[in-house]
DRENDO-1510 file (C-alpha; in Angstrom, 1 decimal, always signed):
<recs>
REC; n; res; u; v; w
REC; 1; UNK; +89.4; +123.6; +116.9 .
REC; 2; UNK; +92.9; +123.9; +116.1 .
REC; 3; UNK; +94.3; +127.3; +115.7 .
REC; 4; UNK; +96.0; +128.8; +112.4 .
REC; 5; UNK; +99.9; +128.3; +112.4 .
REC; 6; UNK; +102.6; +128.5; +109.4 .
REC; 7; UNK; +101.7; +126.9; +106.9 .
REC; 8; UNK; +105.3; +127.3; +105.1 .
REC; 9; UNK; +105.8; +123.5; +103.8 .
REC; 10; UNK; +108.3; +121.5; +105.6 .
REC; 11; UNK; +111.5; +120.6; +103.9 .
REC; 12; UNK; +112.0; +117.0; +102.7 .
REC; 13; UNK; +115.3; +115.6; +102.3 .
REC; 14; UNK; +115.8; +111.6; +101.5 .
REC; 15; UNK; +119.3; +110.3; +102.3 .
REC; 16; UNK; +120.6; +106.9; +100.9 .
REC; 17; UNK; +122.7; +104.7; +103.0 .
REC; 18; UNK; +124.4; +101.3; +102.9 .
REC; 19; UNK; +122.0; +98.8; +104.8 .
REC; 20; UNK; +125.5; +96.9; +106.4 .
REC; 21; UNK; +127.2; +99.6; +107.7 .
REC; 22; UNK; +124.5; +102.9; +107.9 .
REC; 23; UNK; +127.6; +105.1; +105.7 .
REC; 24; UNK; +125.3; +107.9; +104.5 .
REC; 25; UNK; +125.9; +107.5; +100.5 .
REC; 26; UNK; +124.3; +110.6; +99.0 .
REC; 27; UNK; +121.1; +112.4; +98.8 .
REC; 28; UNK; +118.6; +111.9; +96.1 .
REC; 29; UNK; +115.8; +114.4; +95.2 .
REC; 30; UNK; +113.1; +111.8; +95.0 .
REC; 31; UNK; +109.8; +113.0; +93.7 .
REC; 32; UNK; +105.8; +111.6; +93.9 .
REC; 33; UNK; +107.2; +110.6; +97.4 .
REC; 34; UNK; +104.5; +108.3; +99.3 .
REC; 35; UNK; +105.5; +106.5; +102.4 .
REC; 36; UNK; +103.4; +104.7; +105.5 .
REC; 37; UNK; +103.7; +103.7; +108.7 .
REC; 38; UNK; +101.8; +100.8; +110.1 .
REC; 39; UNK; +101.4; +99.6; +113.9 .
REC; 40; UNK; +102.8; +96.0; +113.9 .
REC; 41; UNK; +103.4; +95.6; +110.1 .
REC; 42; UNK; +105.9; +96.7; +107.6 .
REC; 43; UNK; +105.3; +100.1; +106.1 .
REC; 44; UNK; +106.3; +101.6; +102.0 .
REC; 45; UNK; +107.8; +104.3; +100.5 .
REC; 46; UNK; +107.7; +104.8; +96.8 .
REC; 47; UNK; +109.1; +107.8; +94.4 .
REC; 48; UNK; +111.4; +108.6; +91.6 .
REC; 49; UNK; +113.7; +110.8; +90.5 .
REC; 50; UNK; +115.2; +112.1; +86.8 .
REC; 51; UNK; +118.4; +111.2; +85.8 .
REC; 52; UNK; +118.2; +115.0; +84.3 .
REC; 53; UNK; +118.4; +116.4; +87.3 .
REC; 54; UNK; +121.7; +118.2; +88.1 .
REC; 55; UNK; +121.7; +117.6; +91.7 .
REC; 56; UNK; +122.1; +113.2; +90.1 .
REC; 57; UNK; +125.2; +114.0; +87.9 .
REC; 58; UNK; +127.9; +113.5; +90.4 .
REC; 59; UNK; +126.7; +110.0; +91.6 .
REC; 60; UNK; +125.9; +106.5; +90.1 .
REC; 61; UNK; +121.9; +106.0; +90.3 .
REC; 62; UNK; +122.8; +102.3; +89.7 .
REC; 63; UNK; +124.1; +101.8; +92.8 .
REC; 64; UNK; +122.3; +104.0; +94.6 .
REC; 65; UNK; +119.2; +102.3; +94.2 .
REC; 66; UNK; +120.6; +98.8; +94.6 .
REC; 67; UNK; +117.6; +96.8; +96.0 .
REC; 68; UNK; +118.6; +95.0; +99.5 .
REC; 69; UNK; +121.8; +96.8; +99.5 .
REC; 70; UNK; +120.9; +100.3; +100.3 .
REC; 71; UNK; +118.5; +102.1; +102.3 .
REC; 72; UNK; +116.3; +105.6; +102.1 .
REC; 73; UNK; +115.9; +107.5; +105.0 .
REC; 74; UNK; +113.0; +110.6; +105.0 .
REC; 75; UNK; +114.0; +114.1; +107.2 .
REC; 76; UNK; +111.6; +116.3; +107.5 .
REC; 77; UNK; +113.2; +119.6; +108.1 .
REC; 78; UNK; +115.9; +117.7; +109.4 .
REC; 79; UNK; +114.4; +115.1; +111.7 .
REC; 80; UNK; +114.6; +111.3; +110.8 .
REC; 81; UNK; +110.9; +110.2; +110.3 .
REC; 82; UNK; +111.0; +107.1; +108.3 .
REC; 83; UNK; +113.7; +104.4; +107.3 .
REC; 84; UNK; +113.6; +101.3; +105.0 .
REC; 85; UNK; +115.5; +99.0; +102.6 .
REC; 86; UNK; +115.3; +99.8; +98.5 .
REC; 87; UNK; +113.6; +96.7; +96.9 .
REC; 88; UNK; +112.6; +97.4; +93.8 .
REC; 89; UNK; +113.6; +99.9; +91.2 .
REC; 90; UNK; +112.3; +100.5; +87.6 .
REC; 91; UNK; +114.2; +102.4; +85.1 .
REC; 92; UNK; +112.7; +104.1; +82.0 .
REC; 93; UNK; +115.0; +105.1; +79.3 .
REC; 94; UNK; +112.7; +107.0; +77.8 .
REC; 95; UNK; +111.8; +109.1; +81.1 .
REC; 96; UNK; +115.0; +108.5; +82.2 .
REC; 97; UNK; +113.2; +108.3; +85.7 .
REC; 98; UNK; +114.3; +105.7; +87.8 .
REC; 99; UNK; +111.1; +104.8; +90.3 .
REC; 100; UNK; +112.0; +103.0; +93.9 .
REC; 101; UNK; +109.7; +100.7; +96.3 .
REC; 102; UNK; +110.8; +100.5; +99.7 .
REC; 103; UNK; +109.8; +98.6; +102.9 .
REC; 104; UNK; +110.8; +99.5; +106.0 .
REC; 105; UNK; +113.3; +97.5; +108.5 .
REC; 106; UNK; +110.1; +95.1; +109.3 .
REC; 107; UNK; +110.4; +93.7; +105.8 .
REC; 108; UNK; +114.0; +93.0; +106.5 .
REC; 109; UNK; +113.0; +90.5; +109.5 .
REC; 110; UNK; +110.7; +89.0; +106.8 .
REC; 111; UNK; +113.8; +87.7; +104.9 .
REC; 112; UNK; +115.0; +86.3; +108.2 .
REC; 113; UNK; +114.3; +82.4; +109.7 .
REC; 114; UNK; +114.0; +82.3; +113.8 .
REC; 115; UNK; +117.2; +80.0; +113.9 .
REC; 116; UNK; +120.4; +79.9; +115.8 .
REC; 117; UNK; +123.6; +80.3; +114.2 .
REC; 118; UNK; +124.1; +77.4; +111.9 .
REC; 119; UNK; +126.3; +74.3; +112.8 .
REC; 120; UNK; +129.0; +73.5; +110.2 .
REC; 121; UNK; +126.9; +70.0; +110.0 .
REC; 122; UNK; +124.0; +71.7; +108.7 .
REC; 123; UNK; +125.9; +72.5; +105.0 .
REC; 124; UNK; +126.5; +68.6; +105.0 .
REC; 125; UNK; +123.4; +66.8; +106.8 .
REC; 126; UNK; +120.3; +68.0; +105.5 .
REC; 127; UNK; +118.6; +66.4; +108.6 .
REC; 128; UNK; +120.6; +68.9; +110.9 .
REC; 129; UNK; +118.1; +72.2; +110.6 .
REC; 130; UNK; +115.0; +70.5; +111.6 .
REC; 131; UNK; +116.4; +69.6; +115.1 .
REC; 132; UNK; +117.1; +72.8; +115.6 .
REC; 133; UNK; +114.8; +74.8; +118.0 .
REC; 134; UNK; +114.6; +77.9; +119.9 .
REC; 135; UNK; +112.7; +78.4; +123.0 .
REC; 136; UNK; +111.8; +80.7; +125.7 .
REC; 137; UNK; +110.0; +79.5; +128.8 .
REC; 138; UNK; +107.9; +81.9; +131.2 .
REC; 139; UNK; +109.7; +85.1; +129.5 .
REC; 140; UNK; +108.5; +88.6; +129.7 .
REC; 141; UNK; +107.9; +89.2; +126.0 .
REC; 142; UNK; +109.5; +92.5; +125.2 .
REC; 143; UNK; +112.5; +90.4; +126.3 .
REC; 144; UNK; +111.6; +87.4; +123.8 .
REC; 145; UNK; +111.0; +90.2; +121.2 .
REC; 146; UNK; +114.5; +91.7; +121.7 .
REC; 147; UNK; +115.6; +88.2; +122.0 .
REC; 148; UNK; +114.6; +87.5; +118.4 .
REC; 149; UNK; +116.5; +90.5; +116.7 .
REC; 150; UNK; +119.6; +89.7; +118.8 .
REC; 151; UNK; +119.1; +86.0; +117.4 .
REC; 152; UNK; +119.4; +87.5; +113.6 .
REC; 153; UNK; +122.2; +89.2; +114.6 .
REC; 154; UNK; +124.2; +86.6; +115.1 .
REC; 155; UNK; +124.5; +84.6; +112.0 .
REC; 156; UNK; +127.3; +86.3; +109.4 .
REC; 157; UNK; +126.1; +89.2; +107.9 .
REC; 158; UNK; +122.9; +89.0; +109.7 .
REC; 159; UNK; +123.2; +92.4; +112.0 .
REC; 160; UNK; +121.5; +95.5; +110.4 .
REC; 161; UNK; +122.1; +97.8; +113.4 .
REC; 162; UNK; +118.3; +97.4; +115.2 .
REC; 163; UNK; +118.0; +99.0; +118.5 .
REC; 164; UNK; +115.6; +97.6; +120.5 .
REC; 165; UNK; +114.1; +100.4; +122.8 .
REC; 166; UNK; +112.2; +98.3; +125.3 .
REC; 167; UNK; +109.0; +100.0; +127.1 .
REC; 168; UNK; +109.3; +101.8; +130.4 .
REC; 169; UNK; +110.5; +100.3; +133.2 .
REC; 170; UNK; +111.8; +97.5; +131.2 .
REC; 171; UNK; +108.6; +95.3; +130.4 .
REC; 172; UNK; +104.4; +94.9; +130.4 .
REC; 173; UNK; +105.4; +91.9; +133.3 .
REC; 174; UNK; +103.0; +89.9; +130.6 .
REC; 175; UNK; +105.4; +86.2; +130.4 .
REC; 176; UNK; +105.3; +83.8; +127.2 .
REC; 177; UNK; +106.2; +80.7; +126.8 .
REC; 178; UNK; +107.4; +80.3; +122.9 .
REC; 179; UNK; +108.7; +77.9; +120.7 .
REC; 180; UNK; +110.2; +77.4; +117.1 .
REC; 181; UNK; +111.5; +74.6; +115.7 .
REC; 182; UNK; +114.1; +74.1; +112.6 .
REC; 183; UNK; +111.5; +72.3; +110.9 .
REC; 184; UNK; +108.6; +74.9; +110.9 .
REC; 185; UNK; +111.3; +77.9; +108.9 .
REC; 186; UNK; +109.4; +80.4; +111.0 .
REC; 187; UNK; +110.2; +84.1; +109.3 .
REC; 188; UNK; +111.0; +86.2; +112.4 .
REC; 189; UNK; +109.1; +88.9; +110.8 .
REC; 190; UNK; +105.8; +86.8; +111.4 .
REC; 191; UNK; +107.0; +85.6; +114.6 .
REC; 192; UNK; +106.9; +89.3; +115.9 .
REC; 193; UNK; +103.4; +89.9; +114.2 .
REC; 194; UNK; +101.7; +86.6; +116.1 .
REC; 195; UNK; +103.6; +88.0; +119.1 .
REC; 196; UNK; +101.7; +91.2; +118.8 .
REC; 197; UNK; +98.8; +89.9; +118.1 .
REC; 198; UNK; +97.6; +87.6; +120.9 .
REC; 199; UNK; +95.9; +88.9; +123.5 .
REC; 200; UNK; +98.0; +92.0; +125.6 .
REC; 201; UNK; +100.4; +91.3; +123.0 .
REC; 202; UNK; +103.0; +94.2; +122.6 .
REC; 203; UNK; +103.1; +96.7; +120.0 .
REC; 204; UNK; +105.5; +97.0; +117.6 .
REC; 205; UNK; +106.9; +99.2; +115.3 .
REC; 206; UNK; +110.3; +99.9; +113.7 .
REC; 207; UNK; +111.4; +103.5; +113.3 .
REC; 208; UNK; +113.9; +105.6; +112.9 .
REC; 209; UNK; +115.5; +107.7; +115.6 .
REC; 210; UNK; +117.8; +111.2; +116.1 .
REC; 211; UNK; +121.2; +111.0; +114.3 .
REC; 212; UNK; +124.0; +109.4; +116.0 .
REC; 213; UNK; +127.7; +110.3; +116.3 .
REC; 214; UNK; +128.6; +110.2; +112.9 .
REC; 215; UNK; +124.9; +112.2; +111.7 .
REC; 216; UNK; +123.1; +109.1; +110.4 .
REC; 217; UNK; +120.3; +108.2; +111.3 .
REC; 218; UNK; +119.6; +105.5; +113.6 .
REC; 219; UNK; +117.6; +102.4; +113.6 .
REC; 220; UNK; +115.1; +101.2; +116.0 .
REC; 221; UNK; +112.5; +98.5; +116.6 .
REC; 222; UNK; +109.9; +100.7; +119.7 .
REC; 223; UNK; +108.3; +97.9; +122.0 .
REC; 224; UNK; +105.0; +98.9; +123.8 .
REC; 225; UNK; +104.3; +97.7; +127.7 .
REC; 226; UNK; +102.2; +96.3; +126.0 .
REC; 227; UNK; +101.2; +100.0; +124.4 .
REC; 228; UNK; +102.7; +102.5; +121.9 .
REC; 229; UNK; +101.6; +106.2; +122.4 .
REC; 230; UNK; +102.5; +109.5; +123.8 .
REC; 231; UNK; +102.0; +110.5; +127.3 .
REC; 232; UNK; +100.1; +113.0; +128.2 .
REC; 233; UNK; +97.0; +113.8; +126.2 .
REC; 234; UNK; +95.3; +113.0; +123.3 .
REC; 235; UNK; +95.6; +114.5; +119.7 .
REC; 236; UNK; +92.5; +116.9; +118.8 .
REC; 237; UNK; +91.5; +116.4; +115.2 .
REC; 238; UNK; +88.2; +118.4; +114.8 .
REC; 239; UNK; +85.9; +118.1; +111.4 .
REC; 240; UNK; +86.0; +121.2; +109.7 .
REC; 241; UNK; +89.6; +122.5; +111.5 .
REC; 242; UNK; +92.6; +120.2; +110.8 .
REC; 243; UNK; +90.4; +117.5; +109.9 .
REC; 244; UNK; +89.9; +117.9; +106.7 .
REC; 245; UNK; +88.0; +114.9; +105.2 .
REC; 246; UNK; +87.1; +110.8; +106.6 .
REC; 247; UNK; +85.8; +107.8; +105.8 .
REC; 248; UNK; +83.8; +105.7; +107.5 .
REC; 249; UNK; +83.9; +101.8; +106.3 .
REC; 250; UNK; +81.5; +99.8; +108.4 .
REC; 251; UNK; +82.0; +95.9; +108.3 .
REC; 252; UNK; +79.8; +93.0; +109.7 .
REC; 253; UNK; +81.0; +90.4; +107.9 .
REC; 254; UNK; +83.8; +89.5; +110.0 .
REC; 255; UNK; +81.8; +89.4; +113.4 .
REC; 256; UNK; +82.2; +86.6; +115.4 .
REC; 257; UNK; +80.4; +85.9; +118.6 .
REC; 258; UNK; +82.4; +82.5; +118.8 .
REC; 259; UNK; +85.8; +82.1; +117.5 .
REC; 260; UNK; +87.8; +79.0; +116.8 .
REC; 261; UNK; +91.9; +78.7; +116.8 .
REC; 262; UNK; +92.9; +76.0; +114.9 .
REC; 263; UNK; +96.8; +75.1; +115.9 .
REC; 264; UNK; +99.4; +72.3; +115.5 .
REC; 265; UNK; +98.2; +68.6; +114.7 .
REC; 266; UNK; +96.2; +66.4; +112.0 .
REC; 267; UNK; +92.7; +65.7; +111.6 .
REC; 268; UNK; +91.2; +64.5; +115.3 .
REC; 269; UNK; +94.7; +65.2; +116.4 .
REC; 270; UNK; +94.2; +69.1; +115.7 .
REC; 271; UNK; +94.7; +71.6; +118.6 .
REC; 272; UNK; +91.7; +73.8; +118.7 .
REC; 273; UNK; +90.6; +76.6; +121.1 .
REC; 274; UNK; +87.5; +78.6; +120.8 .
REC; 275; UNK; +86.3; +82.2; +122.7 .
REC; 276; UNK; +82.9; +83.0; +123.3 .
REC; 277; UNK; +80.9; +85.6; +124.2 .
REC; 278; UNK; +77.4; +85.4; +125.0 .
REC; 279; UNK; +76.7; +88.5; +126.1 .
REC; 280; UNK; +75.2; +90.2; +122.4 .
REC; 281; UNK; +72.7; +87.6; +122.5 .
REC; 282; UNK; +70.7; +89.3; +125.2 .
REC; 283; UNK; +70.9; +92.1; +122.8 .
REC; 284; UNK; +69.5; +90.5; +119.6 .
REC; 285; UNK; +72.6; +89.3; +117.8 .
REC; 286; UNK; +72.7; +86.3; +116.5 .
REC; 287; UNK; +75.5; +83.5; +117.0 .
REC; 288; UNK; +78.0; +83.9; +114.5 .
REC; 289; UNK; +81.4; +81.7; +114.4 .
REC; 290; UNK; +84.8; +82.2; +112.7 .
REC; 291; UNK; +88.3; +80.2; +112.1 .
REC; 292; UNK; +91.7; +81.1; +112.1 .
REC; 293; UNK; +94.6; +78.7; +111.4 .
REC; 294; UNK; +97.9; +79.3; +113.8 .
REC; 295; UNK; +99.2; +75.9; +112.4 .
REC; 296; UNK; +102.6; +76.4; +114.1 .
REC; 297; UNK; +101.2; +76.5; +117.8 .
REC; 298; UNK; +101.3; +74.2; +119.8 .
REC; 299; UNK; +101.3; +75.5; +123.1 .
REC; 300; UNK; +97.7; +75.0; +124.6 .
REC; 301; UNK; +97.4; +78.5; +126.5 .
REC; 302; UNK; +98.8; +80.1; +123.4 .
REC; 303; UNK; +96.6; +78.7; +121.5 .
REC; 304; UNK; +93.2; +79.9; +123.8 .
REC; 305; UNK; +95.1; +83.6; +123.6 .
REC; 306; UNK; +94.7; +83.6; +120.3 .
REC; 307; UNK; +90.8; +82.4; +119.8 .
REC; 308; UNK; +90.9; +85.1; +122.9 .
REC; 309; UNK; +91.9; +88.2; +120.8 .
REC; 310; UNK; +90.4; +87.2; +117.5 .
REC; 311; UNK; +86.8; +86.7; +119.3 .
REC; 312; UNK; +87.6; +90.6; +121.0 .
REC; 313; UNK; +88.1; +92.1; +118.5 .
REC; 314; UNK; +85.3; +91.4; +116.0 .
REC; 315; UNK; +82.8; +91.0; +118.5 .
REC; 316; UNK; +80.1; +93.6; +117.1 .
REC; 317; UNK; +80.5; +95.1; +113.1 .
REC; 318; UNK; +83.4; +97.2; +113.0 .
REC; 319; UNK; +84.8; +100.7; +111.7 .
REC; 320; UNK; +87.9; +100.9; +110.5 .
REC; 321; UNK; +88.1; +104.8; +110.3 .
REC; 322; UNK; +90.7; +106.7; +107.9 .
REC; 323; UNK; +91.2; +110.3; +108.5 .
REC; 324; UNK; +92.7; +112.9; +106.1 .
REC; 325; UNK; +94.8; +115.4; +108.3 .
REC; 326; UNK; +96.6; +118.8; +107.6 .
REC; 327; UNK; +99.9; +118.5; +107.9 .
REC; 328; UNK; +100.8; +121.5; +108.9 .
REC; 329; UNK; +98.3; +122.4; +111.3 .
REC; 330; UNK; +99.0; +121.1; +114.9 .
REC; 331; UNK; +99.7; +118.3; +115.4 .
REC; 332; UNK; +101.8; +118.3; +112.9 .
REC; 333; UNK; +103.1; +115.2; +110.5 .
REC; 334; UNK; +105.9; +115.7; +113.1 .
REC; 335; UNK; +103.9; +115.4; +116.4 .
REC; 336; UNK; +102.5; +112.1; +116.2 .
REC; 337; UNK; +103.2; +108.6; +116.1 .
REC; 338; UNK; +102.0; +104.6; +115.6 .
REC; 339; UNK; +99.5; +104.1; +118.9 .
REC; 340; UNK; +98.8; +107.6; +119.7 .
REC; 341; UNK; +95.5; +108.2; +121.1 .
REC; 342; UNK; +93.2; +111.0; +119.5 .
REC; 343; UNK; +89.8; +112.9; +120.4 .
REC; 344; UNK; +88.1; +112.7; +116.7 .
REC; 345; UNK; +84.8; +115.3; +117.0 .
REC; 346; UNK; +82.8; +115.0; +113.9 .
REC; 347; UNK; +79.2; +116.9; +113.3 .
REC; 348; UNK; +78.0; +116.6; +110.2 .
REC; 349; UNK; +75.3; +115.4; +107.4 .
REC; 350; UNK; +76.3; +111.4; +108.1 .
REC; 351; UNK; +76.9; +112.2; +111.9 .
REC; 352; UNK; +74.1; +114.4; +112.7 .
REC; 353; UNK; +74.0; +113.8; +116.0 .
REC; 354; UNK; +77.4; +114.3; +116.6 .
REC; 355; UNK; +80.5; +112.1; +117.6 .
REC; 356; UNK; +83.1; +113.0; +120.3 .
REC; 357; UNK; +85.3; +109.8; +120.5 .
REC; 358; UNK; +88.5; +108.3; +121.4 .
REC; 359; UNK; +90.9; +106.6; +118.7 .
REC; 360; UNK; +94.3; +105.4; +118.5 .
REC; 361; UNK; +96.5; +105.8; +115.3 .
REC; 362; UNK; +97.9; +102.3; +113.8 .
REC; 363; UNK; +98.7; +103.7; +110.1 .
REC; 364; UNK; +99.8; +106.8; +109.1 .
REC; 365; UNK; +100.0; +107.7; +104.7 .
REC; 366; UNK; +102.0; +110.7; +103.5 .
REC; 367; UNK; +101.9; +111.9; +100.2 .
REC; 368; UNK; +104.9; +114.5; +100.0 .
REC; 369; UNK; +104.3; +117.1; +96.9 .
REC; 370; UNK; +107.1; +118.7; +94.8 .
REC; 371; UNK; +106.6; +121.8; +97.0 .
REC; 372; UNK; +107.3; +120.1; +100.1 .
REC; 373; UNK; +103.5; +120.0; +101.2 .
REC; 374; UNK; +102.0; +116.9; +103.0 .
REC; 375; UNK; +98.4; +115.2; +102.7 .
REC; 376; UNK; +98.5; +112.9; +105.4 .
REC; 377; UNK; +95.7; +110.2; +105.6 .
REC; 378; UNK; +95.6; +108.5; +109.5 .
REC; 379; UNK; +94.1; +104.8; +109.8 .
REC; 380; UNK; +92.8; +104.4; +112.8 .
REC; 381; UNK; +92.1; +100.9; +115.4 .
REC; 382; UNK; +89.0; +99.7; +114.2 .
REC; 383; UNK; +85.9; +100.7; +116.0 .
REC; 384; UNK; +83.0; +99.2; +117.8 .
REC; 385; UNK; +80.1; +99.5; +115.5 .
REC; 386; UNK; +77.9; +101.4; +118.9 .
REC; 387; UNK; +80.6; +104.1; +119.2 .
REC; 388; UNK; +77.7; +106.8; +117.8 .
</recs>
């Protein structure tokens, strides 16, 4: 069980900053802060702050909140833990609250098309976009990843500062072939998500990183091999210590002993792959079958990755496991990140015979109070139903 430390709340501080150029603009003291994190996905942030407040009366709340244009960062006693871009904002006049939504840099690339730089012609010749393609042929796919935010980067006004920090020792040595044509207006943002998630795809997950030269903070997009997580060993959260409270959702309806991957192509023309494993009918399941569309693929071996992956993971009734954390107790909000691994041990009425399991971390909640104290909810990788 974890030991007693300090419970002194940490200090919260939210920066705003101009998306184009990262010029740190002024700090706002944003209130009901709740922001997330999520393993291959875009994370939030919401909050508001008074116009009353006298720390707001030397800058312009307008443009500070300018959706698009500027971005919040969170420090948490001083350390860069989350970045995004403003999208919405909501003033009250009779509050006089203004209330922000954020997403972070992942929502960006969801703005973004996987195209090259536009041809002159393609202003004139509306034909000119759908012969466009981009292509990558037996490349490592960290490499295609980084490939893709380099690709944004180069059309005007397209580069928002992403470092890509590639995984040890360069790559996972997994190669992809992958393809996007003009005519299919792929969003990069769902290219990187499909990339993650065939089978040994590599995790992803934008973040923000130590301050650089000029104290802002910096922005980065973490690549796994094909992993994120910390070295070393696991987190402990222990029921009744620093684990405070859980759920535990069980779900059967999304089982599949055989899966199907429908891709490119019409009617008898479709491309589709199917994955299937026998091996819980010598255990008493019965067959059970599921369909995902991947209508831009049309890479064969792509295609049987992705049946692959979806047939793996729902292959018994699963858990998707949220756990309510303190804080403040070690780990701290601080001390872990998107695909750590954890050692959950939970006795108790539901569990009576006790659980002492492994987990990984894909979503992390924070709900920051006015006093600076966190309640932090973990969503964990979904669970074999037989992990009891």
């Amino acid at each position: 069980m974890a030991a007693l430390h300090s419970l002194t709340p940490p200090v919260h501080t939210y920066l705003v900053a101009d998306l184009v150029t990262n010029r740190t603009l002024a700090e706002i003291p944003l209130t009901g802060v709740r922001y997330s994190k999520r393993l291959n996905d875009s994370g939030q942030l919401s909050g508001t702050f008074p116009l009353g407040d006298p720390r707001v009366r030397s800058i312009d709340p307008y443009d500070l909140t300018t959706p698009v244009r500027r971005v919040v960062y969170v420090l948490r006693d001083a350390t860069p833990i989350w970045g995004g871009l403003v999208w919405t904002r909501r003033y009250d006049s009779a509050s006089q609250r203004v209330t922000i939504g954020c997403g972070d840099f992942w929502s960006y690339f969801d703005h973004r098309k996987v195209l090259p730089r536009l041809p002159p012609a393609a202003y004139r010749d509306p034909r000119v976009i759908a012969a466009l393609r981009v292509a990558w042929t037996n490349t490592e796919q960290s490499r295609i990843v980084g490939e893709l935010i380099a690709l944004t980067a180069r059309h005007d006004a397209g580069d928002i500062g992403i470092t890509v920090v590639p995984p040890p020792g360069g790559g996972s040595g997994t190669v992809r072939d992958r393809a996007y044509a003009g005519y299919q207006n792929a969003d990069v943002g769902d290219a990187l998500r499909k990339l993650s998630a065939v089978a040994d795809g590599p995790d992803l997950a934008f973040d923000v990183g130590p301050a650089d030269a000029h104290g802002r903070p910096t922005r980065r997009l973490l690549v796994g091999g094909p992993r994120l997580g910390q070295q070393g060993s696991a987190h402990v959260w222990e029921y009744g210590g620093n684990l405070v409270g859980y759920t535990w959702p069980s779900d059967g309806s999304r089982m599949a002993t055989r899966a199907f991957a429908a891709g490119d192509g019409i009617e008898a023309g479709t491309l589709i792959a199917v994955s299937e494993d026998p091996e819980p009918y010598r255990n008493g399941w019965p067959l059970l079958e599921s369909e995902h569309g991947y209508s831009s693929v049309t890479d064969p071996a792509q295609l049987r990755s992705h049946a692959a992956s979806d047939q793996r993971v729902a292959r018994l009734p699963v858990v998707l496991p949220t756990l309510a954390i303190h804080g403040g107790l070690p780990p701290t909000t601080a001390d872990f990140g998107l695909g750590d691994d954890a050692r959950v041990i939970i006795e108790d009425a539901f569990h009576t015979t006790g659980i002492d399991t492994a987990m990984r971390i894909v979503g992390i909640d924070v709900s920051v109070g006015d006093g600076g104290d966190e309640a932090v909810t973990l969503t964990m990788n979904p669970l074999l139903e037989d992990v009891a």
